[in-house]
C-alpha positions as CSV (number, residue, x, y, z in Angstrom):
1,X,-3.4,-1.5,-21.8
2,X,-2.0,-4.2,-19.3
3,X,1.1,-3.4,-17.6
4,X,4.2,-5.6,-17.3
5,X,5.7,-4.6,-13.9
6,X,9.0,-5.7,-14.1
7,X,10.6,-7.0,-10.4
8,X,13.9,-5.9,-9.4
9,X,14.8,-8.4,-7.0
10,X,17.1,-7.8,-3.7
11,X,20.7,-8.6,-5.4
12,X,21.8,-10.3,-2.0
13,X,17.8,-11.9,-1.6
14,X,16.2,-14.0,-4.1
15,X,12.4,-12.3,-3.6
16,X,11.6,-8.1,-3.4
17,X,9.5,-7.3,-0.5
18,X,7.0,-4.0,-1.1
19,X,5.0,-2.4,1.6
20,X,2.0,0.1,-0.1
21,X,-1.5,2.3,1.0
22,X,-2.9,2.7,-1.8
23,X,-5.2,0.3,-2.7
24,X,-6.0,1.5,-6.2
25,X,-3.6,-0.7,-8.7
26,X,-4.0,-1.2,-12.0
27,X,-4.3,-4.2,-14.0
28,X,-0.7,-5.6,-14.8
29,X,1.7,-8.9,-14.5
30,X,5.0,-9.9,-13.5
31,X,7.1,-12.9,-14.4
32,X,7.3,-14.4,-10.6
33,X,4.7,-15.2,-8.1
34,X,3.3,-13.0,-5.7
35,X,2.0,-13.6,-2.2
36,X,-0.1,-10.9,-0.8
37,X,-1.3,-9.9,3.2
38,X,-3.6,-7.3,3.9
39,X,-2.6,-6.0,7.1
40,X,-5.4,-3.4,7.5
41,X,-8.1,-2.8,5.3
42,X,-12.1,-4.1,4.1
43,X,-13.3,-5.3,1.2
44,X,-10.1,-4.6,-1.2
45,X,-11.4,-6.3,-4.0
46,X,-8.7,-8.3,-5.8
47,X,-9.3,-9.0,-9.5
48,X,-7.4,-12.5,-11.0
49,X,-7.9,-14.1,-14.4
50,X,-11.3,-12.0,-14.6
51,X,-12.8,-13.9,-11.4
52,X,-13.0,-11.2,-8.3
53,X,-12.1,-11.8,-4.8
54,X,-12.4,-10.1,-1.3
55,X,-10.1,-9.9,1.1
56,X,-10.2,-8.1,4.6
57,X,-7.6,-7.5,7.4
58,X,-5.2,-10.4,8.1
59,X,-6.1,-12.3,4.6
60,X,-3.2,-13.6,2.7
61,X,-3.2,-14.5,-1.2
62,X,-1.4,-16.4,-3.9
63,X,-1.0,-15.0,-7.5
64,X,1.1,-17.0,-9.7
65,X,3.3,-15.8,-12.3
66,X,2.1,-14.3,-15.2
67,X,-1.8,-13.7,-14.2
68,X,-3.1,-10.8,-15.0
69,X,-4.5,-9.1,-12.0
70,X,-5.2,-5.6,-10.4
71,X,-6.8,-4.6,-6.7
72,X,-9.3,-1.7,-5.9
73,X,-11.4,-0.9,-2.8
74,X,-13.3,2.3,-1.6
75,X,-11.9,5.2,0.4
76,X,-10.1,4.1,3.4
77,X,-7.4,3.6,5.4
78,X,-5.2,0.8,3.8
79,X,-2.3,-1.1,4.4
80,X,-0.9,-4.1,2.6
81,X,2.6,-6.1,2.0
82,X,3.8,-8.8,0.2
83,X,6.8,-10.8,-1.7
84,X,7.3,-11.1,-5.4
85,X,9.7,-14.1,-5.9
């Protein structure tokens, strides 16, 4: 089953910052967009609208609201941050 994550946004911002490891996330959506920077990490590959991509280290991606998406990699040392708007 796809997961609606539902975004609690900053009352005083307009956007909710997240900073993560894991690099394991399940497919889900959200109602805003979502921009994405992979601060350390190879090969975390990024799954959107059933087309994968890869992103390493210092790569910075778009997903736009309502896409259906999820991320996965292998065992490693991971860091990643983003917005959701």
């Amino acid at each position: 089953m796809i997961e609606h994550e539902e975004v609690q946004n900053n009352q005083r911002l307009p956007f909710y910052f997240y900073y993560d490891n894991k690099v394991m996330q399940p497919e889900h959506w959200h109602q805003g967009i979502e921009l994405n920077y992979l601060i350390k990490g190879k090969d975390l590959r990024f799954a959107l609208e059933g087309q994968t991509y890869h992103f390493n280290s210092g790569d910075i991606w778009l997903v736009n609201r309502r896409q259906i998406h999820s991320a996965s990699g292998e065992a490693g040392e991971w860091e990643y941050g983003g917005v959701n708007y």
